[in-house]
N, C-alpha and C positions, 0 to 999 in steps of 0.2 A: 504494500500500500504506500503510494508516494501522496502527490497533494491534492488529491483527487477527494482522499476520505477526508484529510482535512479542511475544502473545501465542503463537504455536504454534512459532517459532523457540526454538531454544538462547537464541541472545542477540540472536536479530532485533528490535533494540528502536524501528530509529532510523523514522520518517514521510518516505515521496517526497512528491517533489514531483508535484500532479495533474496527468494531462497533462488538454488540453483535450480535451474528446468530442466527435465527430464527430456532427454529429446534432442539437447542443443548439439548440431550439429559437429564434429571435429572441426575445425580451420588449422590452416595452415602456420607453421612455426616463425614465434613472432606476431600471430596476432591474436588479441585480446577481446573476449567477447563476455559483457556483463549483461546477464537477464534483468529482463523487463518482470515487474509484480504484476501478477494478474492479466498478464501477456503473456504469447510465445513470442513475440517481437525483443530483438536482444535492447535491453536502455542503452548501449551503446558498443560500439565496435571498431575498435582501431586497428593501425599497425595494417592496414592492407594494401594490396595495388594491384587493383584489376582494373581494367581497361573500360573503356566506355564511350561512347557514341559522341564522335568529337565534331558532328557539321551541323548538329542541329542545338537548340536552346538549351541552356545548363539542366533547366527544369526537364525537359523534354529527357537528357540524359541521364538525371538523377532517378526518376521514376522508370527511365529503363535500368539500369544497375538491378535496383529491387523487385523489378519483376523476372529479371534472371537468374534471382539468388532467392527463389521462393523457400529454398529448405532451410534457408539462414534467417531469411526477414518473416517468414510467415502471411507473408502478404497478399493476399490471391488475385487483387485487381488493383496494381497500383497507380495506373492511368484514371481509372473509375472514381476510386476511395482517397485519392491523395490530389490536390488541386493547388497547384503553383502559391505560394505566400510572398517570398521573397527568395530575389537572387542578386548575390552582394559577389562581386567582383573584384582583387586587392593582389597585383599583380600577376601572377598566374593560378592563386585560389582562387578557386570558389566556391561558397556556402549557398546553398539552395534550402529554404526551408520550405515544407508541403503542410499544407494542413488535410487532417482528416476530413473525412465526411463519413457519413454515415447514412446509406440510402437517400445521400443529396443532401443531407442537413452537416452542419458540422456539428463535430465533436470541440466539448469545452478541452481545453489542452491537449488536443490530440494535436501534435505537430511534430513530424519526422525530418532529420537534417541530414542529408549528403554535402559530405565535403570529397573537391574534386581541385585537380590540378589541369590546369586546359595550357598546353603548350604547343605549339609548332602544329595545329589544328587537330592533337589529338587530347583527348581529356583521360587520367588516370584516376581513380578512387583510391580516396587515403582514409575516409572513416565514414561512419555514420553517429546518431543518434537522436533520442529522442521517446515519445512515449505513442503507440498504435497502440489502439488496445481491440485486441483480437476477437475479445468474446462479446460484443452487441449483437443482440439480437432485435432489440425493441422497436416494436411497430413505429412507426413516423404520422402517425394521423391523429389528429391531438380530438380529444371527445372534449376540454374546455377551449371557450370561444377567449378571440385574444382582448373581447371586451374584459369579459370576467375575469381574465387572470389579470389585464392592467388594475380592476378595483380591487381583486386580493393583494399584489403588490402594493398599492398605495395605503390600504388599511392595514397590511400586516406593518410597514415601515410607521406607520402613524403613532402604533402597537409598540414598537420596539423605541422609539425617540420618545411618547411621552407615557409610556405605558404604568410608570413609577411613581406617577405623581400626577394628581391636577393642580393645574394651576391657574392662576388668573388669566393669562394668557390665552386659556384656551375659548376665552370668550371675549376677553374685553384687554384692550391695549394697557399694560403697567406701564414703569419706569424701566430707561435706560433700554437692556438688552432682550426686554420680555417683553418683545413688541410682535413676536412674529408665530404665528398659528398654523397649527398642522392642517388646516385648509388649506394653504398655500402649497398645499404637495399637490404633485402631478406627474403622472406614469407615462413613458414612450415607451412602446411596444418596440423590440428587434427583431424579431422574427421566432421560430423555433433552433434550440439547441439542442443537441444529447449529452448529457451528463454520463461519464465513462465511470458508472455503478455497475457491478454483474452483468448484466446484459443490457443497461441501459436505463437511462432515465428521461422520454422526452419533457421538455422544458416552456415555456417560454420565456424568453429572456425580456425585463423590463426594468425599465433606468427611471428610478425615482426621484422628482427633483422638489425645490424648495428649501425651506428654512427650518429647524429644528424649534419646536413651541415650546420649548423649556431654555436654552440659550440662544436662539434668533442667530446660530449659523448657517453657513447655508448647506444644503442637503445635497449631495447625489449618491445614490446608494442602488448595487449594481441586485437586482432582484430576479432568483430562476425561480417562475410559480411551475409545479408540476401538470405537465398536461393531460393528463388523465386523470385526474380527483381535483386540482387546484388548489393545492397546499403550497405555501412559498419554503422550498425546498432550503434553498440558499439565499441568503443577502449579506452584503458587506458596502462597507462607505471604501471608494476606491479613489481619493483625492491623496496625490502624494507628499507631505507634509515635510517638515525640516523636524517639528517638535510633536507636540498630540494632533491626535489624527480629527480628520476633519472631514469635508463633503467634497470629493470629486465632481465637477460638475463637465457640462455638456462644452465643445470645441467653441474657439472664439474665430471669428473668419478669418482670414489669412492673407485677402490682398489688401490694401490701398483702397482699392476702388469700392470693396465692400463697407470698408472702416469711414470710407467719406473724408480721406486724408487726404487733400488740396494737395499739399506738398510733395510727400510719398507718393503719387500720380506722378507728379512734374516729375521727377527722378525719373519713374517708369518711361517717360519720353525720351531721355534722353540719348543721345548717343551711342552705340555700343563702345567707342574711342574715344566718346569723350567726358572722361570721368569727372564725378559732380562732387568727390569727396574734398576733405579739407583738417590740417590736422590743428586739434586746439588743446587744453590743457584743464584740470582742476585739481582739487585738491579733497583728498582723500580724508576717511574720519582719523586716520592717523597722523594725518598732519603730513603726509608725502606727498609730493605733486607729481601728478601722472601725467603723461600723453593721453586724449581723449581723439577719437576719430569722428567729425561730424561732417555734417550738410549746411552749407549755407544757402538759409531759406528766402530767395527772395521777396514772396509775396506775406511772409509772417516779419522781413526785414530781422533775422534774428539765426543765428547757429544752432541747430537743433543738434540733438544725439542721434542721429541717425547714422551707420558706419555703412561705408560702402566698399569701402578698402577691402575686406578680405578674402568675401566673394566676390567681387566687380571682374576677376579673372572665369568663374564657372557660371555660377548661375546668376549674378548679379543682383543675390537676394542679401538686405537690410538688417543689421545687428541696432536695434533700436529701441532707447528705454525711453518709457511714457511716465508722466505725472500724472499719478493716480492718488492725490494727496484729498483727502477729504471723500473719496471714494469706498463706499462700503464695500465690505470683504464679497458678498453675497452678488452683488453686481458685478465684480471682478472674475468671479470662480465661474469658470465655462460661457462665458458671454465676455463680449466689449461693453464696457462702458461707454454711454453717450457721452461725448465733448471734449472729451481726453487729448491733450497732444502733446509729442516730444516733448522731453526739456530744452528748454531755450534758454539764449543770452545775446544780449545785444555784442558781445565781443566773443572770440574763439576763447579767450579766458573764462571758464563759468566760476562764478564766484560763490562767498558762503553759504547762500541761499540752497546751493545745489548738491553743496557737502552736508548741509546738516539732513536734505532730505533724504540722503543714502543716491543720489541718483548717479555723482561721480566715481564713486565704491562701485556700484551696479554695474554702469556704463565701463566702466573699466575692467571689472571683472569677470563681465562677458567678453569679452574681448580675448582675455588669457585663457578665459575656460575652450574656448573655440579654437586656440592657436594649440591649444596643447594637445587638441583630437586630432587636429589637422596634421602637425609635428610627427609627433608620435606613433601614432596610429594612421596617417593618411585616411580621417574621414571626415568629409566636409561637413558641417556642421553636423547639429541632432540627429537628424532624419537619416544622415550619409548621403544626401542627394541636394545638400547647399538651399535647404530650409532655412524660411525665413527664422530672426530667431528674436524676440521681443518680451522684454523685461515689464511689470506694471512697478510702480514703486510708491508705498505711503499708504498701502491701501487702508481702512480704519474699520471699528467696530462698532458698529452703530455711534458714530461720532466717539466712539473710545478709541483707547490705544491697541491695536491688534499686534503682538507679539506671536509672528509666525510665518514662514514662508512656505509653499507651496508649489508644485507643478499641479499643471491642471491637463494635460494632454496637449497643447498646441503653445505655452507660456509661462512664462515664472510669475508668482505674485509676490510682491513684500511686502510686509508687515510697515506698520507705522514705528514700531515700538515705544518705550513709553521713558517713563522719567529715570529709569536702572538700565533697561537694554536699547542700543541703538535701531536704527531701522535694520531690518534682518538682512538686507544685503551689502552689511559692513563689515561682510567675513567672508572673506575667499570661499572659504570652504563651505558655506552654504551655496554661495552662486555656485559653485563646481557640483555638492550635492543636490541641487535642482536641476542645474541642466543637465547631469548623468540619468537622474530622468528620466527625462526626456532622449537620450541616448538606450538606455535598456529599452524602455517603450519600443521603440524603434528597431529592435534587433530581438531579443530572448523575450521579451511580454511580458516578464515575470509576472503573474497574479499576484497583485499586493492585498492579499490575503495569507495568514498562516504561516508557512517555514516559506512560502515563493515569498510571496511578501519580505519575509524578514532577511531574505536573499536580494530581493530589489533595493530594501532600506541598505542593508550589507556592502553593496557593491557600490550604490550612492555616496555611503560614508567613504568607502577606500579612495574612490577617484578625487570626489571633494576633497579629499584631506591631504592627497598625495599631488594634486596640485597646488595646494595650501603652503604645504611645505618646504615643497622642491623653491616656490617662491621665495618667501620667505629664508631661505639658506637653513631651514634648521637640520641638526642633523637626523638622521633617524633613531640616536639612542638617545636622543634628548627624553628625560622623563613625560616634557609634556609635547612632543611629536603626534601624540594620537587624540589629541584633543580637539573637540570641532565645537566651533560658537564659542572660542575662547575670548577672540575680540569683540564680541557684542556689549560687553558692561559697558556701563559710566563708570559708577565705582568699584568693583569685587577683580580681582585678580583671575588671570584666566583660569587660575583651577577652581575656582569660586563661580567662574560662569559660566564653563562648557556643559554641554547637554549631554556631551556624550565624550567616551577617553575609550578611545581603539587597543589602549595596553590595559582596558582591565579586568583580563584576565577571565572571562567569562568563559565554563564549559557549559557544556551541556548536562555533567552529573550535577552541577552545582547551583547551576545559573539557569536551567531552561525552565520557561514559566510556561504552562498549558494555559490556555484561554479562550474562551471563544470571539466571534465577529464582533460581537455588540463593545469588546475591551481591546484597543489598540489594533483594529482588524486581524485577530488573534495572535497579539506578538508580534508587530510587526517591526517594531522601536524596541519591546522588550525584548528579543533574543536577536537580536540584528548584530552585536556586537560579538554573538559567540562564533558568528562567521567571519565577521570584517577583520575580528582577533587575528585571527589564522592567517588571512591575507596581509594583515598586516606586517605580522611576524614573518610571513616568508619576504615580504617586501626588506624587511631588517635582515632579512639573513644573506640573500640573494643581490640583493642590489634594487637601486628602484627602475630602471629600464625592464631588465628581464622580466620583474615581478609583476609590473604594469602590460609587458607585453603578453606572460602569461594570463591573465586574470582578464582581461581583454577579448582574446582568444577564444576564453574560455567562454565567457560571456555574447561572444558575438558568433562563436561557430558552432558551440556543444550545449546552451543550455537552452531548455523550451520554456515554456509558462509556468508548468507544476512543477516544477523540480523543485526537491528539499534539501536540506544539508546534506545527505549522504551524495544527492544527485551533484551537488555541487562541488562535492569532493572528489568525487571523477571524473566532471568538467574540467576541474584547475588539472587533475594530474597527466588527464589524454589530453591539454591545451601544452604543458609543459613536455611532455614529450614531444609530441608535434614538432615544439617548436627546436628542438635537439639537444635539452638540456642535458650533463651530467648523469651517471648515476647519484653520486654526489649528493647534487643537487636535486635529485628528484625525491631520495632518501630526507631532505630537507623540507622539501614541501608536505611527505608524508606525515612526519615526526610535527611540523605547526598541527596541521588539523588535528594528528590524534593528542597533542596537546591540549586543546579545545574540545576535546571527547566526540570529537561525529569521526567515530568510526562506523563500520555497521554492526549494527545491534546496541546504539548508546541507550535507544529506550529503557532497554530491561533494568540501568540502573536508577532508575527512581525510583522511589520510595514514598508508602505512605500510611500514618498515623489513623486510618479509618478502617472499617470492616466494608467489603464489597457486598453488595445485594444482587447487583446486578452488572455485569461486564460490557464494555462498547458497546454502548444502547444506541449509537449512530442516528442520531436525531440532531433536529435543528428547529427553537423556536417552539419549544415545548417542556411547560413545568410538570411539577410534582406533588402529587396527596398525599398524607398518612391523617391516620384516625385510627381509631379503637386496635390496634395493633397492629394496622396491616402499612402498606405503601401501595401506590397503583403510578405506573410510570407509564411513559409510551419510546416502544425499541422498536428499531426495525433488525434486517438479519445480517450476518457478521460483516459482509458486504457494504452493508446501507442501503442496496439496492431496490428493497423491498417498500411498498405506503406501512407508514409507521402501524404499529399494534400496539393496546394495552393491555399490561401486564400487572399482576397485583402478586403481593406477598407477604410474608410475618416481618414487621418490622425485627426482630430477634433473630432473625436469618434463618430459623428453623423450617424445614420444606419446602417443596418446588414453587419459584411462581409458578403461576396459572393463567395462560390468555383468556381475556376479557372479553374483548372486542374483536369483531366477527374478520373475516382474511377478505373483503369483498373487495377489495381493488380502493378504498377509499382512506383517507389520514386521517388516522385517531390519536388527539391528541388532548394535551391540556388536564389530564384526569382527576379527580379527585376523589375520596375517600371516609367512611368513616365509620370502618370496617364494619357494615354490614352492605353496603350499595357502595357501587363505584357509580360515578357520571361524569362523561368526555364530550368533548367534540369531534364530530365528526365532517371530513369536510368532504363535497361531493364538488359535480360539475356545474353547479351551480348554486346549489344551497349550503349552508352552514347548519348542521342539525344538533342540538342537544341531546344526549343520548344516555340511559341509565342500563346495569345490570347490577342484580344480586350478586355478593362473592360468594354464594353456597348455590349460583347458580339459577338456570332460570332466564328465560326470553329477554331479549332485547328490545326496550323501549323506547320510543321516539317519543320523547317530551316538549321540543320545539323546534322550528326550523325558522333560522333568519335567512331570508331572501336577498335582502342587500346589504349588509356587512358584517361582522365580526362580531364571534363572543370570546371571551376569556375569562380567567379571573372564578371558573367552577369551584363551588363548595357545595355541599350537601351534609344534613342534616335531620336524621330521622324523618325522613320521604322528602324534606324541604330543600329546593337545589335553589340556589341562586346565584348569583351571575352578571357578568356587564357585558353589555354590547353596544358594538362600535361603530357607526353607519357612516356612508360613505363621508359627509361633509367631514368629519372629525368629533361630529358629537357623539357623548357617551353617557349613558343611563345603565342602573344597575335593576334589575328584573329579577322577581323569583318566582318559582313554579312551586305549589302544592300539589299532594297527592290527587289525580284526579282531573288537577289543571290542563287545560286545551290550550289556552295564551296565560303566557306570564303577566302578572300585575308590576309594574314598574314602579317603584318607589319614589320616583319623581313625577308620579303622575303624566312622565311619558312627553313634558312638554319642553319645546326648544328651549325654553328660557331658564330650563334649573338644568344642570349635570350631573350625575353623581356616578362612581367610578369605585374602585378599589373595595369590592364588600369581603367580608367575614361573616360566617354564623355562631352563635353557640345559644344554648336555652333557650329557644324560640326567639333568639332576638337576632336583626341583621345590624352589623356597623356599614357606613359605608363615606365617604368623604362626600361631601356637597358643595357645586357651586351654584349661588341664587342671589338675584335682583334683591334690592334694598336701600331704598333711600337715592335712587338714582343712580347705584353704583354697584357695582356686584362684591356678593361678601362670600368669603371659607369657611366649611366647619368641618369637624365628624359629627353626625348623627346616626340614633341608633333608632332603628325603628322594634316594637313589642308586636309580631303579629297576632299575640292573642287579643292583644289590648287594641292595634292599632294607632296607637300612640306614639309619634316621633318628637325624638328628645337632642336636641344640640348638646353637644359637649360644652363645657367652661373652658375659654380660651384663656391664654398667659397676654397676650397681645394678640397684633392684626395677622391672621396668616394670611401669607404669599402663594403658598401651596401647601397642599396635602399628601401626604404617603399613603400605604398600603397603611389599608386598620387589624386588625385582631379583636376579638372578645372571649374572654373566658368565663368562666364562674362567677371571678371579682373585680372584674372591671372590664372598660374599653383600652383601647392602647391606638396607636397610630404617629406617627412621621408628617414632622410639621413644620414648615419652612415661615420663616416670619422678618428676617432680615435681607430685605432684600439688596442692600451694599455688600453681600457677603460673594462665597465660590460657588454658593450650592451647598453649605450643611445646612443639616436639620436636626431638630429635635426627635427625641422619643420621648413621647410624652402620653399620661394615662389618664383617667377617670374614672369614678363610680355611677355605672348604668345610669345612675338619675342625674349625667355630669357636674354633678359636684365632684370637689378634692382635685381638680387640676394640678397636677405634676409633672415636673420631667425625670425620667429615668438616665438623659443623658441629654446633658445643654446644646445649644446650638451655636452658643460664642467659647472662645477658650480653646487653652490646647489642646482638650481631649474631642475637640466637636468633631460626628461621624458625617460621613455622603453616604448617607442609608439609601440603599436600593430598592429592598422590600425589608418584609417582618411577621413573624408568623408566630403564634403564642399557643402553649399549652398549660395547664392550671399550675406550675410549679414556675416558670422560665418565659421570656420574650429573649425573643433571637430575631437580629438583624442583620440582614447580607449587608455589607457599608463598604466601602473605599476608607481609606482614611487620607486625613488630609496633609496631603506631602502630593507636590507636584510631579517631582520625577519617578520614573518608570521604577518601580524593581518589582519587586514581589509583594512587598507591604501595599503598596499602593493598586494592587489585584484586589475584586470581591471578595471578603474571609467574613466569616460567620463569629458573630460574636454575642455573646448570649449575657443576660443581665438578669437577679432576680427581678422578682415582681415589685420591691421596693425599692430596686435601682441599687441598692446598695452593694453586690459584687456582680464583677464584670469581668468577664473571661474569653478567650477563643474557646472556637467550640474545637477547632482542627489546628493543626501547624503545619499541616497539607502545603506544600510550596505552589501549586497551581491555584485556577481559579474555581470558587467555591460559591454556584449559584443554586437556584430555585430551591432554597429550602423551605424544608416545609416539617412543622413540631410535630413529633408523634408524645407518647406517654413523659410523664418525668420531666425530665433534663433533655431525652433523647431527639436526634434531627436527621433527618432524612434528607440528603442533598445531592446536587449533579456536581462530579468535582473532576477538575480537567487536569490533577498534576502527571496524569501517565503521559498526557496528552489524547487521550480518548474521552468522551462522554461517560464514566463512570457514574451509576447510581451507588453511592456510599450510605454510612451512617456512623455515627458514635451516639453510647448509649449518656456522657458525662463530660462537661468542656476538658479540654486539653490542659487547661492553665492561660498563663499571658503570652506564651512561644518568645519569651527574650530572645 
């Protein structure tokens, strides 16, 4: 399993080790053939030279190679199933990469690489690789329409961004950065894909875009809804960030004439001989004064940044940074902003003005990132084909400071930064780690999700930093050589304010964090460094040409989309042989990685503090029940490949689970429990159904069916289920059904103007958070409603809340997550009450060092347990989901795990005891502990 399962996992993020295939052909002495997982296709194949069709196109030849070597490649129609992607040409290589298809559709990371040596009009084969996966079978005609999978898309994403909390926002405009509502999301349909699961997963692929209604960034998040039940299989945010991860959004246009740039035209006119450029000067945040490459613009009377110099030889395409100062983040990401143009100055000298806005740092540091592909590597800009290349700079956050840079697919964004950190492109090594980028984009695709992800971040940081350097004169055994965004401070010293240090020392036994999409596109920043490590160090041991030429190589000839650490381990070592290094030296590069633990088989060293219930439940986008002693989960088969099932069992681990929910081809998810009834969701191809069975067994009930959007958030309670659902605009109302009940009653009476969201049951009563009109303005609460009484009860607030968390009710009181400050990052309180809300309390403040980022909370008569972050900004392990559990008077407060991965959907069984998805194998493991851990000093 490479990045295939951890793309369609929770948090299945981590790469097995391959076993050997049964089957594989002998080759000849001297060449190397590593099998493919879950293929008979080799992952990769060096060390050869066979001959190949030297009159016709590289593509044309590469697909004949593999169709002559069916008993090596396994391939049976590679004209049919493999369709031209790219062919990159670099003196007498060349790399051809094919993408799969799949009965005409393609496969998500299926992409096959012949490399070829074309001389004197013949062309010779020196390797392959890549991932074909052999065994699809899956029909290609999708039974959900690409309407309904755009609404499941845009409400599962609505689901996953503000699912945690209501907040004011989701109705009416607050302060500052909560101005922006999950209505503003909106789904583009891509067509169908196959998901390379067992035999197949058809898909549809749908790009959700807008602003997140809890922090008002902006949104794109890459969503596959399954095409045959309509369950959103996969989602991740795929915007490629410098620091925390943020929204990929849609391409900005690319010429002149689309941008409505007067100027940029005029250029476009002008002569192929007669060059428009002109060289002028600024000065940098360091206080050095650079050479700048500009345009003198006649019709703005003013010298803009626009570079012409370096492609005016190839393709005559613009290295050109824009003032994007007062321009929102959200307007930037994947569109042009209106009105924008170069920086300008009335002389070739730009003055202050253009240094403090980061635009002379930018402008110049595009310029070195570009010279040094070009140098080095011989490749004209990003793209390799002398693409335009266009910087924004200043962009802001809702009129705040935005601390953060970005690729977006087609441009860099920079950050305003704010009164500690400069604009973000006042560090070499960020401009190099954005436009590398946009260079991987362009060549391997890495999926920035999971271990590909944290290989795109990986390779981003080595080039960034190893142009940084080589700049700069430092050496490479400098202690601080591996440090990136060192130069950003005003005041802290650069080991005070890089983001990230390439020497520290990060393995895989020690350092790899499991996580799923919704935290750092699972790991994409947090294990990034266990690889960059390695290339680092080989760069320290080797030299920085070879290492840059190897890592390069590796990157533009051997690696595909999904590849993981181990994949990448065999890129760098088939890129360095290639390239003729040493034994030596090859024994060198082997010795960093296994120093960094991604050998094959590093998984099996993790370790963990919980009892399993249940093993790689390979799901995605689905919690967890316990009650009266049982758990009910939803797995699919060891594959993933399969629509998810629920499964229930003895929270005590004692005996078999038991499937629940029926094998009809439909996703059951969401379960809930209270050990006598389970009740799920079920999702079809066009309804969303409520669904219950007995755990002693006993027919399948259909209790409700939503027709146009989402339920979540299932509890049940001696025959009493209830629930919230999410309808397309973004509105959400909490519903419960009685024994007997045909439609649920809505606790809000079902009308636009109240919300209510996050419910709980226990003793016939529902908690549930409210938001409701009032005085002309909309106010927060928890409310519990008595269904015997029918009487609903506001809780006693401490102050005004901002938003509301998940509630809980037990025996002796309400509980719920309560957000009231809204100057603060996003903590909240835990805070409680007595049913008739009196005795308002916090179990855990909202200001102070200990304040949590509570996610959810889930309460049984002994313990309240919160999934939370805690508040520390940088990436490790502490700053992952962990479950932390507090009595009922707040007064001790413990982990429940010391689990080093990510620790979500829990849910309280008896006792103490919690039942949780916990990602440290790097699989979706359903775990438990019966008693907290302690503090995990």
């Amino acid at each position: 399993m490479t990045g295939v399962a951890a793309l369609i996992g929770a948090a299945a993020l981590v790469v097995t080790a391959a076993p050997a295939q049964a089957g594989t052909p002998r080759q000849a002495p001297g060449t190397e053939v590593i099998p493919g997982t879950g293929t008979e296709t080799p992952a990769l194949v060096s060390g050869i030279h066979e001959a190949a069709d030297g009159s016709g196109s590289a593509a044309d030849a590469a697909r004949g190679h593999l169709a002559g070597k069916e008993s090596r490649y396994r391939i049976a129609d590679p004209r049919r199933d493999l369709a031209p992607a790219q062919s990159v040409r670099s003196g007498a290589d060349e790399t051809v990469r094919l993408q799969q298809k799949h009965r005409g559709i393609d496969v998500l990371g299926g992409q096959y690489v012949v490399r070829m040596e074309h001389k004197g009009g013949k062309r010779t084969v020196t390797g392959t690789s890549g991932k074909y996966f052999t065994g699809l079978k899956v029909d290609t005609k999708a039974a959900v329409s690409e309407q309904v999978a755009v609404q499941r898309a845009v409400t599962a994403t609505a689901r996953e961004l503000g699912g945690a909390k209501l907040d004011k926002s989701d109705v009416t405009p607050a302060k500052g950065a909560r101005t922006a509502s999950a209505k503003a999301l909106t789904g583009t349909p891509h067509g169908l894909v196959v998901l390379p699961k067992g035999e197949g997963l058809l898909a549809h692929h749908v790009t959700v875009r807008g602003t997140n209604p809890a922090t008002g960034e902006p949104v794109q998040r890459e969503v596959y809804v399954d095409a045959k039940a309509g369950f959103p299989l996969l989602q991740y945010s795929s915007i490629k960030t410098f620091g925390a991860p943020a929204a990929k959004t849609a391409k900005a246009p690319k010429t002149a004439e689309a941008r409505g740039s007067g100027a940029k035209g005029a250029i476009r006119r002008a002569a192929a001989d007669d060059f428009p450029g002109t060289t002028g000067s600024g000065v940098k945040y360091d206080g050095n004064a650079v050479p700048l490459q500009l345009y003198k613009d006649a019709a703005r009377g003013e010298y803009t940044m626009n570079d012409y110099s370096r492609m005016w030889g190839t393709s005559k395409s613009l290295i050109s940074t824009w003032d994007a100062r007062g321009v929102d983040v959200s307007e930037a990401s994947g569109q042009w902003p209106a009105g924008i143009k170069e920086f300008g100055s009335p002389t070739p000298a730009f003055g202050k003005d253009a240094t403090e806005a980061g635009a002379v740092d930018a402008h110049w540091a595009a310029g070195k990132v570009y010279d040094y592909y070009k140098k080095v590597h011989g490749r004209d800009s990003l793209d390799g084909r002398g693409g335009t290349i266009n910087s924004l700079v200043g962009v802001t956050f809702y009129g705040m400071p935005y601390v953060n840079a970005f690729w977006d697919g087609t441009k860099m964004v920079y950050g305003s930064g704010d009164a500690e950190y400069r604009t973000l492109s006042a560090d070499l090594d960020v401009v190099g780690h954005e436009m590398t980028h946009g260079v991987v984009e362009n060549s391997a695709n890495l999926v920035y999700a999971g271990q590909s992800g944290a290989l795109n971040e990986g390779i981003a940081d080595y080039f960034g930093n190893a142009i940084d350097t080589d700049a700069a004169g430092m050496a490479m055994d400098d202690p601080d050589s591996g440090l990136l965004g060192e130069n950003l401070c005003r005041t802290r010293t650069p080991r005070e304010c890089a983001l990230r240090d390439l020497n520290d020392g990060h393995t895989t036994s020690k350092n790899f964090l499991g996580a799923g999409f919704g935290t750092d596109n699972g790991g994409v920043h947090l294990n990034s460094t266990i690889f960059s490590g390695a290339l680092w160090d080989i760069r320290e041991d080797l030299g920085r040409t070879l290492a840059d030429k190897i890592v390069y190589k590796a990157l533009t000839a051997y690696m595909t989309p999904l590849d993981g650490f181990t994949d990448g381990r065999n890129a760098v070592l088939a890129a360095a042989k290639d390239l003729g290094v040493t034994a030596k030296q090859l024994n060198t590069v082997k010795r960093s990685f296994t120093a960094h633990g991604i050998v094959p088989g590093w998984e099996n060293a993790l370790g963990v503090d919980s009892d399993q219930l249940l093993g790689k439940l390979n799901t995605a986008g689905t919690g967890v029940g316990a009650g009266g002693g049982w758990w009910a989960a939803a797995t699919s088969n060891d594959d993933g490949s399969e629509p998810y099932s629920v499964y229930a069992g003895r929270t005590d681990g004692t005996g078999h689970p038991k499937l629940i929910s029926p094998n009809d081809g439909r996703f059951h998810v969401n379960p809930a429990t209270d050990g006598k009834t389970v009740v799920w969701a079920a999702y079809g191809k066009t309804d969303v159904d409520i669904v219950s069975r007995p755990l002693a067994g006993g027919p399948i009930k259909k209790l409700y069916t939503s027709t146009g959007g989402d339920v979540s958030g299932m509890r049940v309670e001696g025959g009493v289920v209830t629930f919230e659902s999410i309808d397309l605009s973004g509105g959400r109302h909490v519903g419960y059904l009685k024994s007997g009940d045909r439609e649920p009653t809505w606790v809000d009476g079902g009308t636009s103007k109240i919300s209510t969201a996050l419910p709980s049951i226990h003793g016939g009563k529902i908690a549930y958070a409210k938001l409701y009109p009032q005085g002309g303005t909309y106010k927060l609460g928890t409310e519990v409603l008595d269904l015997k009484t029918g009487k609903a009860t506001l809780m006693g607030q401490l102050g005004e809340p901002q938003g509301i968390g998940q509630t809980g009710i037990n025996g002796s009181g309400v509980y719920w997550l309560v957000d009231e400050v809204i100057t603060d990052q996003g903590q909240m309180a835990v805070r409680r009450a007595n049913h008739d809300g009196t005795g308002a309390a916090d179990l855990s403040k909202e200001t102070g060092a200990d304040a949590l980022f509570p996610l959810d909370l889930t309460v049984s008569e002994e313990a309240v347990t919160v999934n939370t972050e805690l508040p520390d900004p940088e990436y490790h392990n502490e700053s992952l989901p962990k479950l932390w559990q507090f009595s009922l008077d707040g007064k001790a407060k413990n982990r429940v795990s010391c689990n080093r991965g990510e620790q979500i959907a829990p849910a309280a069984a008896d006792g103490k005891q919690v039942v949780w998805i916990d990602g440290t194998t790097g699989y979706t493991d359903l775990v438990t502990r019966s008693r907290p851990a302690g503090l995990c000093g």
